[in-house]
N, C-alpha and C positions, 0 to 999 in steps of 0.2 A: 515622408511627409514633412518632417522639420527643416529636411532641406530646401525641400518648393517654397518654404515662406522664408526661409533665407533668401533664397534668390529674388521674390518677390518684393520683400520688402527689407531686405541689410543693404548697406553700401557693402561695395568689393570687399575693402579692408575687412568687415566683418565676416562676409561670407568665406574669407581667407584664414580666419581667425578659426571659424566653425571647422575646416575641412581639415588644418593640423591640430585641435583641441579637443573637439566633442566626440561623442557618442548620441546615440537617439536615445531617448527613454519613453517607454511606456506607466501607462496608471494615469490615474487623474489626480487633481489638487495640486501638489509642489513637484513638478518635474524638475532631476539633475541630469549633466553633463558632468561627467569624470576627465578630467585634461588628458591626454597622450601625446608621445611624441617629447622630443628632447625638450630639457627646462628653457635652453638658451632658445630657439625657437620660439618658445611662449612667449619668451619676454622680447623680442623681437617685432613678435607680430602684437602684444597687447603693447606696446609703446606706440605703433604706429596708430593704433586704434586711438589710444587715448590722447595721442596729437592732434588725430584728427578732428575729434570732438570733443571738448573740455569744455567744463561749466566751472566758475567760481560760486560757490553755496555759504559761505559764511566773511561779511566784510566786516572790516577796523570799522568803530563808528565812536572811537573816543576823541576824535577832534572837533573843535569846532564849537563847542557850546560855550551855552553865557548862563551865567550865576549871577545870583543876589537871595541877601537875605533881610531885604525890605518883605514888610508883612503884606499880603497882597491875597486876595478872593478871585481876581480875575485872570492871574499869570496864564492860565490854563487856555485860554481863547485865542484863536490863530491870529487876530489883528492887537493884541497885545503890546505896548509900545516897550520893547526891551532894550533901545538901543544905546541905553546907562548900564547897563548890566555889565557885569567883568567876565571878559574873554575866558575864558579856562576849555583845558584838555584834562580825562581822563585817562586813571582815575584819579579821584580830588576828594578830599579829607579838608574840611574848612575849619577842624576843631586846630587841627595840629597846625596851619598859621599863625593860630593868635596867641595872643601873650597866657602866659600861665596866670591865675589869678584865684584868688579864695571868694571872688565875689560871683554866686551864682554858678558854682560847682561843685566838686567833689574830689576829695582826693582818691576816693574809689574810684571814681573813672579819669584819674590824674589831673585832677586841677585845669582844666581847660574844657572852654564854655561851650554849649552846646547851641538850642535854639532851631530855628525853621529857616530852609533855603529853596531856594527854585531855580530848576536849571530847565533850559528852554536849548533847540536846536532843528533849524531850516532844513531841508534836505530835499532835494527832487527825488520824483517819484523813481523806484526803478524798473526797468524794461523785466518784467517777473513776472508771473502768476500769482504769487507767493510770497508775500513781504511779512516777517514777523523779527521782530527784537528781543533779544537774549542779553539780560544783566544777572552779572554773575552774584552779585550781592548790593545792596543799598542798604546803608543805616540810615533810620530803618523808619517803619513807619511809612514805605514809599505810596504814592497814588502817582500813575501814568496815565497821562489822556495824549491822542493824538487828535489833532486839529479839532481839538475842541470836548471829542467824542472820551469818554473816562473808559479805560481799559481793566483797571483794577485797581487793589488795595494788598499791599504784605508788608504784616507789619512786626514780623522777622526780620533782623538787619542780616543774618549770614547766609539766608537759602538762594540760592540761583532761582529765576525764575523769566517766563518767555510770556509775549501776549502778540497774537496776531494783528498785524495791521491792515492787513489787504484789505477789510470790506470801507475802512474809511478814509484811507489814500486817495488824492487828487487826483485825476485820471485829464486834467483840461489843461496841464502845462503851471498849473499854480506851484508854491511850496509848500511843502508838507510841515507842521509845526508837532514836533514832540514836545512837553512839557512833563516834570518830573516834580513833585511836593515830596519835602523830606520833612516827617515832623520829626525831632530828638529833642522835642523840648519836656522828657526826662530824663533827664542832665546826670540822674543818679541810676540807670535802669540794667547797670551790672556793677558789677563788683571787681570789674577789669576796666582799661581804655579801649572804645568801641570804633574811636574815629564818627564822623557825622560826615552824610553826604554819597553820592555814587562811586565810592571809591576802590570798586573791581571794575573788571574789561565790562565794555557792553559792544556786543555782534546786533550787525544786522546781515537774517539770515534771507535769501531767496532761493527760491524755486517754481517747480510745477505743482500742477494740480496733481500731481501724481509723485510724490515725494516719500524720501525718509522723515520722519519726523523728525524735532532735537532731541540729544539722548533716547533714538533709536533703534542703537545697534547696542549687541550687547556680545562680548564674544569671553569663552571660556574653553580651559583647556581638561577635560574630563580626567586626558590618559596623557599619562607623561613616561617614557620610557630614554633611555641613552638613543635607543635607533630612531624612534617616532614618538610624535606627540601627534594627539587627535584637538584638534580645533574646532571647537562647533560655534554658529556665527545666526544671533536668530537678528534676524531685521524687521522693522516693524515697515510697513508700505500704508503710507495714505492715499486714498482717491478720493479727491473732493468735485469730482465731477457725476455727473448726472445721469451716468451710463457706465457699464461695466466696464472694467478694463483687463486686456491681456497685458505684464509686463515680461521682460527676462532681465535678471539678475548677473552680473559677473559680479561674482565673489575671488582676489585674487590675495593673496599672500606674499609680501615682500617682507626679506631678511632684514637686521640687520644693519647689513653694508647697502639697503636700496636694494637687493636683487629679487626679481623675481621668484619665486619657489614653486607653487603650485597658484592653482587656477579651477575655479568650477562656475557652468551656469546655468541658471535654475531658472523658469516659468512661473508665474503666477496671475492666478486670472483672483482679480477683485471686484465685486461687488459694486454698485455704485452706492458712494459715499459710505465706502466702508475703509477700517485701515484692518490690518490681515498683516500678520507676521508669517517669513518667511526660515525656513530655518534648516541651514547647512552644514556640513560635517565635509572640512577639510585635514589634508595628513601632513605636518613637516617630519621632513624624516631630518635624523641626526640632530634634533634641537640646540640649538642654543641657548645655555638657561639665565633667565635673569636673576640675580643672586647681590651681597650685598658690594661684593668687591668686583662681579663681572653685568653690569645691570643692561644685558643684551635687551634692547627690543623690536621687537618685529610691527609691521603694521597689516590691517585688513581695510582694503579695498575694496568700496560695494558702491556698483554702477549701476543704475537703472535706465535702462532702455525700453523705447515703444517705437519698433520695424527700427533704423537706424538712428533716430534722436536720443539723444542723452539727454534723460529729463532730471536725473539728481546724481550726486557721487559724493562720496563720503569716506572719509580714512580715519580709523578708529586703531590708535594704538596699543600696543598690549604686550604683556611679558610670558613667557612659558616660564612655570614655575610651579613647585606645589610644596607644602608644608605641611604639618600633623603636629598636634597639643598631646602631651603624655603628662599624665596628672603626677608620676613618680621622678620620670625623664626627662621632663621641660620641656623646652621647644626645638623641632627639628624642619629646616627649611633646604628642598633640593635633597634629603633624604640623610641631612649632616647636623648631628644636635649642634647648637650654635645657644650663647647668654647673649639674650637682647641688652643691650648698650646703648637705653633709651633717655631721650631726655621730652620733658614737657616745654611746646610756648604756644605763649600768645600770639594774637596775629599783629600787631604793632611791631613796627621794626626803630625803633626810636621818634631821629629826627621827620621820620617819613610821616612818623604816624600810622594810621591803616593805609594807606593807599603807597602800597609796595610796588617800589618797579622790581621786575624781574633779577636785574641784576646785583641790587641788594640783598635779597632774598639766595642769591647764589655764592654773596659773598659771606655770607654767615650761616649756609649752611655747609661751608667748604671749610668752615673754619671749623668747627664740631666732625665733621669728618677727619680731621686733622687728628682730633682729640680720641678716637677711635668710635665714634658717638654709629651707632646702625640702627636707630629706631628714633619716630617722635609720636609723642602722643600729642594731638592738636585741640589743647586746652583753652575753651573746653566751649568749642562750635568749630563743626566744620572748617574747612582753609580753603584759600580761592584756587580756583583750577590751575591758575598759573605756580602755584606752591607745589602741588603735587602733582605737576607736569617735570618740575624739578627734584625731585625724590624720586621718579620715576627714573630719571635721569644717570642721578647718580646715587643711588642706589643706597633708598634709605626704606623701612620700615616705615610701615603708618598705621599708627590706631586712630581711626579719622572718629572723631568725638564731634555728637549731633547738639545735645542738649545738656544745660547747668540746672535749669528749671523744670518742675515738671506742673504738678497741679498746684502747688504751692509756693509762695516768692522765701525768698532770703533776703537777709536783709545786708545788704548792699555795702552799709558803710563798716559791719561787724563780721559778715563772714557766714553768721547761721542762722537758723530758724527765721523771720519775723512774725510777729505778733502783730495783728490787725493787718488792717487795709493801707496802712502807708499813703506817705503823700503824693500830689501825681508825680512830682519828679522823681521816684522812686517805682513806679508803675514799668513793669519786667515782663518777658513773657509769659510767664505763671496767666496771667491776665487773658491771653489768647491760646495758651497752650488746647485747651481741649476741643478749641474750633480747628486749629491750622495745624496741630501736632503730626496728624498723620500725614499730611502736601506736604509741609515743609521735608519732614524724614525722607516721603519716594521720592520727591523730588531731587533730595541729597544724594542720596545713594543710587540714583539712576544716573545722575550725572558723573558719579566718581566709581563708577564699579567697575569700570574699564582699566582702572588705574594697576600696574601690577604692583606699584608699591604700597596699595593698602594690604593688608592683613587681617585686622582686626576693624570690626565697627562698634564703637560705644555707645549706648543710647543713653546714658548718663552720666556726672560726677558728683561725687556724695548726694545724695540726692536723699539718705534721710536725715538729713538737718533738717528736713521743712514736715517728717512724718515723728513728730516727740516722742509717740510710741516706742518703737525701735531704739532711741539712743534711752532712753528709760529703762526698757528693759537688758540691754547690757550690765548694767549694775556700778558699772565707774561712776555715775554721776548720783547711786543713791545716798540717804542721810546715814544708812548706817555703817557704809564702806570704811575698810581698815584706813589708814590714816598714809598709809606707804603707800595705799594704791596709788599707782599714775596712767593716764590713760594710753601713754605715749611709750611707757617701759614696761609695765605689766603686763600679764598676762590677762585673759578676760576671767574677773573674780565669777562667776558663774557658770554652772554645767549646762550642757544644752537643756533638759531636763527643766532646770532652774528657769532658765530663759523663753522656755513655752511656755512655762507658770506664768512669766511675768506678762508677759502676749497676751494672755487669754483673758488675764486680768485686766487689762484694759481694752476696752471696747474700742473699735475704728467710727474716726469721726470725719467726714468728710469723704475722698477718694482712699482707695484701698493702693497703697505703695505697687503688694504685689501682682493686682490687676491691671494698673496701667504699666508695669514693666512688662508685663504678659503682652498687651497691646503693641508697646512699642518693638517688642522681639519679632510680634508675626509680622509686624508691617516690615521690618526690617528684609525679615527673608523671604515675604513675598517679592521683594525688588531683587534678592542674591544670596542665593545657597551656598556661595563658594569661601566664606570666611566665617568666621566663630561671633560669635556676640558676647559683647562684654559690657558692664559698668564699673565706676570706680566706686570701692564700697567704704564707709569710712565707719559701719559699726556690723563689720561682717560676722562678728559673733550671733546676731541678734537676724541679722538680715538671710543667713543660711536656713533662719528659723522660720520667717517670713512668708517666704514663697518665692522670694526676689530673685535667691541664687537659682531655683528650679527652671528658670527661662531663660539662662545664661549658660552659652560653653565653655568661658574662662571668666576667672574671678579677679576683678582686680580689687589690690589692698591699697588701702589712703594710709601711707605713715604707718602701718599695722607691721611691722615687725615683729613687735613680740606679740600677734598670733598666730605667725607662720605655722609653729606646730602643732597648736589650737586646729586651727583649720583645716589642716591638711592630716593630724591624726581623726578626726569625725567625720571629715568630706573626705576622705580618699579618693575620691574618684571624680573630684572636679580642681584641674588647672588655676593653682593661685599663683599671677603676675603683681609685682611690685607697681604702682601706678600712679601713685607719688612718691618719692624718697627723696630723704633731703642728698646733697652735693657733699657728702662725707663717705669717708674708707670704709665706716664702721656698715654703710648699705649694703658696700661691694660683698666685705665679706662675708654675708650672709648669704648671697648668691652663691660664692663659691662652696660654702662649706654645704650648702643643703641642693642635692639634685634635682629637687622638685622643685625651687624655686628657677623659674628659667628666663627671669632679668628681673628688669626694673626703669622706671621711668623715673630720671630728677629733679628736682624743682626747683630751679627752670635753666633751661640750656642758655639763656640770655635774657638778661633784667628786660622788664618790662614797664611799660605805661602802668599806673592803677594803682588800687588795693592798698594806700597811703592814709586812707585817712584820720586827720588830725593829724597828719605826719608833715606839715607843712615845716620847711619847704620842699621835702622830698617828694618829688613826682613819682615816682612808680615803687619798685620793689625790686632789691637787688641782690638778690636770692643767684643770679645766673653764674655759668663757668663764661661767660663772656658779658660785658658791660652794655650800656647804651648804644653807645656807640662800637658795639660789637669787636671791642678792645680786648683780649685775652688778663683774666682776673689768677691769682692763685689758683683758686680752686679751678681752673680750667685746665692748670697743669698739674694737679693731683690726681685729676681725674685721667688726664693722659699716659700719666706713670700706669694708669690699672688698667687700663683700655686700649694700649698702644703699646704693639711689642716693639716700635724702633724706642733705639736710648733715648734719653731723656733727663736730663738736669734740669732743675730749677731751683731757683736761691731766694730768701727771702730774709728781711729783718726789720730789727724791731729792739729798740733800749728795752734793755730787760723788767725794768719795773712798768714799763707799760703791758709787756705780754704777757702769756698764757703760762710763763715760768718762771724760773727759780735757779738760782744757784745752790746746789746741795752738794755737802762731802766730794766737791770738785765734778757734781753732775749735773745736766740741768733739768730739772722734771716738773711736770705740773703743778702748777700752786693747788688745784685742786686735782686728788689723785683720781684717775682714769676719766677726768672729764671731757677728753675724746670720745670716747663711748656714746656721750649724750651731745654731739654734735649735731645740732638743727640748720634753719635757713643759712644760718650767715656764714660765710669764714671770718675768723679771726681778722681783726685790720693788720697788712702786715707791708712793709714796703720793698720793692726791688730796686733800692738803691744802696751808696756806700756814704753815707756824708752824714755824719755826727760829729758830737762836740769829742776833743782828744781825751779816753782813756778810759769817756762811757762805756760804762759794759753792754753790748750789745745781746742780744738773741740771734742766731744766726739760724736757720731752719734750711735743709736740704730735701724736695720733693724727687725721687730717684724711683727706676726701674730697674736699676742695676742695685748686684749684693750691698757694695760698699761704696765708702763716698770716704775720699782725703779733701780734709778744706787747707787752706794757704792760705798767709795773707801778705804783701808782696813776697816770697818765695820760701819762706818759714811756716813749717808743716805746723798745723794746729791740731792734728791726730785725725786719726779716722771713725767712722760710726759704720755698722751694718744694718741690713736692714732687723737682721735673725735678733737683733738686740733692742730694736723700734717698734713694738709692736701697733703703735699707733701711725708707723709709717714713713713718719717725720724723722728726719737726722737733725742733732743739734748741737749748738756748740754753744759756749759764752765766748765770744771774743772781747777785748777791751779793744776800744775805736783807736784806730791808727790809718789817717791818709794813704791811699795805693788801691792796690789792685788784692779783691778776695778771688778766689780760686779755688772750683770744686772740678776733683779731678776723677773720672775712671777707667777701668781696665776691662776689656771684653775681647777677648780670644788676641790678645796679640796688638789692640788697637786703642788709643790714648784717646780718652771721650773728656771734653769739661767746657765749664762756664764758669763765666768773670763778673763782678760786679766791679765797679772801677769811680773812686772819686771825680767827682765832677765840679770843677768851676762855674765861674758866672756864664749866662747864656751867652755864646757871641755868632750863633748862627740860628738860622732856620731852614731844617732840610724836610724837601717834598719826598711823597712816594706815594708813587700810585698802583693801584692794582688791572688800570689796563691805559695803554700808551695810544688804542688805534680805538675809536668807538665809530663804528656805522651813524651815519646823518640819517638817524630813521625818526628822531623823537623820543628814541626808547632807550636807547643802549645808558649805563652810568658809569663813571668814574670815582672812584674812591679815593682823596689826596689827603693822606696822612700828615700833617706838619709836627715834626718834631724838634724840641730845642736842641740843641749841643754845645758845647763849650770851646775852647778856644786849640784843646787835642783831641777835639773829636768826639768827645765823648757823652754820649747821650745826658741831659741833664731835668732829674728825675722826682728834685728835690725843691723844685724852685717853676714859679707861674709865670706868665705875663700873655698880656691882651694881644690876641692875632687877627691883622684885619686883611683878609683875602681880597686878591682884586680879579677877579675873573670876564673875561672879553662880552660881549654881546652873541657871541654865535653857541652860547653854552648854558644853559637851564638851571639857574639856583637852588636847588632843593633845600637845602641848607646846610646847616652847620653844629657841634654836639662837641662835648670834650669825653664824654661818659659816666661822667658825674650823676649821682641820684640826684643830689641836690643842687645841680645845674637848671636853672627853670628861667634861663634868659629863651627871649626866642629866637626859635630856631630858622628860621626865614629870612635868615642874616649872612653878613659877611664877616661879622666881628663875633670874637669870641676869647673867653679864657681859656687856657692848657689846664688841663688836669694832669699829674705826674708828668706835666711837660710836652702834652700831648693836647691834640684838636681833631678833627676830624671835618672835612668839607665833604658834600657829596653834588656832582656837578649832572646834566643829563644831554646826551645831544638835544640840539635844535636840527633845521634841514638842508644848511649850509656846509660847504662841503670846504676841506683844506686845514690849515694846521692852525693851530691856539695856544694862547702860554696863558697858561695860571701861575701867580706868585702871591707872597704874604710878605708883611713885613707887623714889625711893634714900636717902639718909641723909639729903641735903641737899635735896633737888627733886622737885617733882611735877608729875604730867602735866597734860593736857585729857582728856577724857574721849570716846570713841570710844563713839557708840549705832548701836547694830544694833536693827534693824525684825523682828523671826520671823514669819512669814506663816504 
């Protein structure tokens, strides 16, 4: 019988397809096909297939629009007169253009102004059934109408979210007008930099009336073995037509390298105007697993056919992989205990602002891979598809974090609780949480569950600063607490016991903490059973108490060190992960010495926009192992010594009466003793240069992974330091300053490892470097051109500024420009800048012109070489 309707209604190709692949099946509702016959064969004959009929289901729709943020009631109407309005491509962040400034902002969301925009864009209708538009994220506050007609309101700036266009689309040869209203006119509505504006992708998707929907498909790996992995693949099928429908399904599996693997297809008869999930169970045998150092991914292939039309097709990527939480043993992924080697960021990439191109986002997570970094926690909203398309990539770990707010706001410019109702510019999603909380969630995690580098999902961060309950009943903040207590070193002065008293004693006022974590946990796993749930807890003594931990598979701790064995001697049996820690040794070694502790998150993998305020003129917060401009900081290479088995030197200094030491009985030691121990945000300010006045005693500090470390200074040994004698980590010496060359030198099986720091003269050059020479002519691709000064032998000079004014061609996209400086708050939408440590950073972006380009720099006195890029 399945053949007669092959024959009657397949093209050849298909009915060629059927007679080396299928099987007939019986039964009603979801009939399968099991593939037979050689792999190579399949893929043979499904290539020819899918030559012959191909659909495009999801376009670019970020060119092309016009902005303005003239105040206006009517932008939204199709005869709208826009043709003042400024050209723009996304994505577009209109905060991060303008000048930094204290008038009408905040240094919580980094000193740069917010306000109301509107971006409009023409479009002919397309040849579809099925016209709907997909934005990944708008800050926020969005309202979309198309030609005229109002589609919706979210006024979430980080959820993805889609609205059909098809029933108000031009159908008579007109254009079609989308219009977009961004309100962010509160200017203070986090505690971070949000960016203003559509600045993620936006798709426009078509199809039939008989379609996948967006986010779908949803595919997971049940059973994971060395010989096979089982892959089940459930698709969701819409009919929006008016009569029943018979479809078939090919579900097909490619490697890898692109190759075919396996193949199955399935029937389904739909309802009219019904959607009906489909749901398959494919084998690869010999898996390839995705892991942090081999991050293999496979894709799945779902074709929807009606007789031989191809009415939809869809490739949903995914990794085989599986992992297990041991509340004694840590974390084990691929079946190998492994310490996550995580760090926390923001979605702000500097000069970019939020609207990340791709390629920046690659270059600063390549850099923290450098550093052995295998996990991010995404602090603390969701990240754009295109982030964790890239972690998918190269193979990071994700604790993908939904919400900072819940029923309650914070306050913005302090950090905790707020008291009242706050002004509008300060109005957060607290405000809409208990309308949208649960859309925005499915809709997050539907869109990213596919992803193989999530792991963990978090439905919140500290989240009881806004419930006074909870941090009350701890007992660190009460009037009769010892006088040594510290919230940050101590242990929690209270037994559980104590801490129930204290609970019970106070009555719940408002929403109940551990009811709406309960809410957000089941919403969570209604959307995906396949990862753990987690929050960041910042009074987890109190919140174990709560109810808060009871809806949670892993615990995470804010800064709580000293309740590791608090926690983990009364909870034994729930997974406590580090989830803030600061960018210090003293974190690491707490992982290693305790097995139940199975990492940690640090804060933060790269300075960020925000969280300044009154810190004027500092823009952001520079807590990171990488700077603004995503320049490698000390602690980047501290952190690389603990995290990275290749060698590793790094040199630093410092006139001794400015640092963190002393000269004693010929040694040099902490002015205050073990105050490593109590290492928070910041490191030490410390420099990687050689250029003092002659005879200052310098500090000279060694970051090392090897035993020992001999320092030189031009070729006269100044002795050695190990580490078995450092317990803080740090090698040190006092040198007295002498012009030349210092010299940290070591020994590993036979082989001479070291680094120099080297006197440097007046600048007499400017040398480029980039991190790619050939960029595709697509609009997308970016170029990173480092300008650094040097001296007259070469030698980097590290100790000394001066103003760089780039001059770059017409065929190349300014995004701008950054030294990495906190308190850098020139704007970045320039050509001209200062060197910080003698350093700048431009970052350029194709346009659609194709052939070769020279960027150079020059300053008052000096000019560079010339850096050419290739446009393809």
């Amino acid at each position: 019988m399945v053949n007669t309707i092959y024959r009657k209604q397949i093209s050849v190709l298909l009915m060629t397809l059927v007679s080396f692949m299928l099987t007939a099946c019986s039964g009603g509702g979801i009939g399968s096909f099991d593939s037979v016959g050689s792999t190579e064969h399949t893929a043979k004959t499904a290539t020819r297939i899918n030559n012959a009929v191909t659909q495009t289901r999801s376009h670019d729709f970020n060119f092309d629009w016009k902005f303005s943020q003239v105040a206006t009631q009517n932008a939204f109407l199709p005869n709208y007169d826009d043709s003042q309005w400024k050209p723009v491509r996304l994505p577009h962040d209109w905060s991060i253009e303008a000048d930094y400034t204290q008038q009408n902002t905040s240094g919580a969301t980094g000193y740069l102004p917010a306000g109301k925009g509107w971006y409009r864009k023409s479009f002919s209708t397309p040849q579809a059934e099925v016209v709907q538009i997909l934005f990944d994220g708008i800050y926020n506050h969005s309202k979309v109408w198309i030609n005229g007609q109002l589609l919706g309101y979210r006024p979430y700036g980080y959820v993805p979210f889609h609205y059909d266009l098809t029933p108000y689309l031009y159908r008579d040869g007109r254009q079609n007008v989308l219009a977009v209203e961004v309100d962010r006119s509160r200017y203070v509505d986090s505690r971070w930099y949000t960016g203003s504006g559509i600045y993620r992708n936006v798709k426009l998707v078509t199809g039939s009336e008989v379609h996948i929907p967006i986010w779908g498909d949803y595919v997971t790996t049940p059973k994971i073995t060395s010989e096979q992995a089982v892959v089940n693949l459930k698709t969701e099928i819409k009919n929006r037509k008016n009569l029943p429908q018979t479809v078939k399904i090919l579900s097909q599996i490619y490697g890898p390298t692109g190759k075919l693997i396996t193949s199955k297809l399935s029937d389904i008869h739909l309802q009219a105007n019904q959607t009906a999930t489909a749901e398959r169970s494919l084998t690869v045998l010999h898996p390839q697993l995705w892991d942090i150092a081999t991050p293999h991914l496979y894709t799945a292939k779902t074709d929807i056919y009606a007789g031989d039309k191809l009415l939809d097709s869809i490739n949903t990527r995914f990794g085989i992989r599986y992992f297990k939480n041991n509340a004694n043993t840590g974390f084990y992924l691929n079946g190998r205990n492994i310490k996550i080697k995580g760090v926390n960021l923001h979605h702000d990439a500097g000069l970019v602002g939020a609207a990340v191109p791709k390629g920046v986002w690659q270059r600063r997570l390549s850099k923290l891979k450098e550093a052995g970094v295998n996990a991010i926690r995404t602090a603390h909203n969701a990240p754009s598809k295109t982030f964790l398309e890239l972690c998918d990539e190269m193979g990071f770990l994700v604790q993908n974090e939904i919400f900072d707010e819940w029923d309650n706001p914070k306050d913005k410019r302090k950090n905790f609780n707020q008291s009242g109702n706050g002004e509008h510019e300060t109005q957060s999603y607290s405000h809409y949480f208990e309308k949208w909380a649960e859309s925005d969630l499915k809709d997050t995690v539907k869109r990213d569950r596919n992803h193989a580098s999530i792991f963990q999902w978090s439905i919140g961060n500290e989240i009881e600063w806004t419930y006074p309950r909870l941090t009350n009943a701890t007992g660190y903040w009460a009037k009769d607490k010892p006088e040594d207590l510290n919230y940050y070193w101590s242990a929690p002065p209270r037994t559980p016991e104590q801490i129930k008293q204290a609970l019970k004693a106070q009555p719940i006022k408002g929403k109940s903490l551990a009811q709406t974590a309960a809410k957000l946990a089941k919403w969570t796993r209604e959307m995906d059973l396949t990862r753990p749930v987690t929050a960041n807890l910042v009074t987890p003594s109190s919140s174990h108490l709560e109810g808060y931990t009871e809806v949670l598979d892993v615990i995470g701790y804010s800064y709580r060190q000293s309740v590791y064995e608090y926690g983990h001697n009364h909870y034994p049996d729930k997974m406590i992960l580090g989830t803030e820690n600061w960018v210090q040794w003293h974190e690491w070694q707490h992982v290693l010495e305790k097995d139940y502790i199975p990492g940690i998150f640090v804060w933060t993998g790269i300075d960020y926009l925000g969280e300044a305020s009154g810190k004027w003129p500092r823009k952001g917060t520079n807590s990171g192992m990488l700077d603004f401009a995503a320049f490698e900081k000390p602690s980047f290479h501290m952190m690389k010594t603990l995290w990275n088995d290749e060698p590793h030197i790094y040199l630093t200094t410092k006139p001794m009466k400015e640092s963190a030491y002393k000269l004693e009985n010929g040694q040099v030691v902490e002015k205050v003793k073990g105050s490593w121990k109590k290492g928070k945000w910041y490191w030490r300010e410390v420099n990687n240069h050689w250029n003092y006045q002659n005879n200052q005693l310098i500090s000279v500090e060694a970051y090392t992974n090897f035993d020992a470390i001999e320092l030189s200074l031009n070729g006269q040994s100044l002795g050695k330091q190990t580490l078995a004698d450092n317990p803080d980590r740090i090698l040190k010496w006092a040198v007295p300053y002498s012009a030349g060359t210092l010299t940290a030198t070591a020994w590993k099986n036979g082989k001479r490892y070291s680094r120099q720091l080297k006197t440097a003269s007046q600048p007499a050059s400017i040398q480029l470097t980039t991190d790619k020479t050939e960029l595709n002519a697509d609009g997308y691709q970016v170029a990173h051109i480092t300008a650094q000064l040097f001296d007259k032998n070469n030698n980097p000079v590290k100790h000394q500024d001066t103003i760089i004014q780039f001059k770059i061609p017409e065929t190349l996209r300014l995004l701008g420009v950054d030294n990495g400086a906190s308190d850098n708050i020139q704007r970045h939408l320039s050509t001209q800048i200062k060197t910080h440590n003698g350093r700048a950073l431009l970052i350029v972006q194709s346009k659609f012109k194709k052939g070769e380009t020279t960027v150079t720099a020059l300053s008052d006195r000096i000019q560079s070489d010339a850096i050419t890029l290739s446009l393809r």
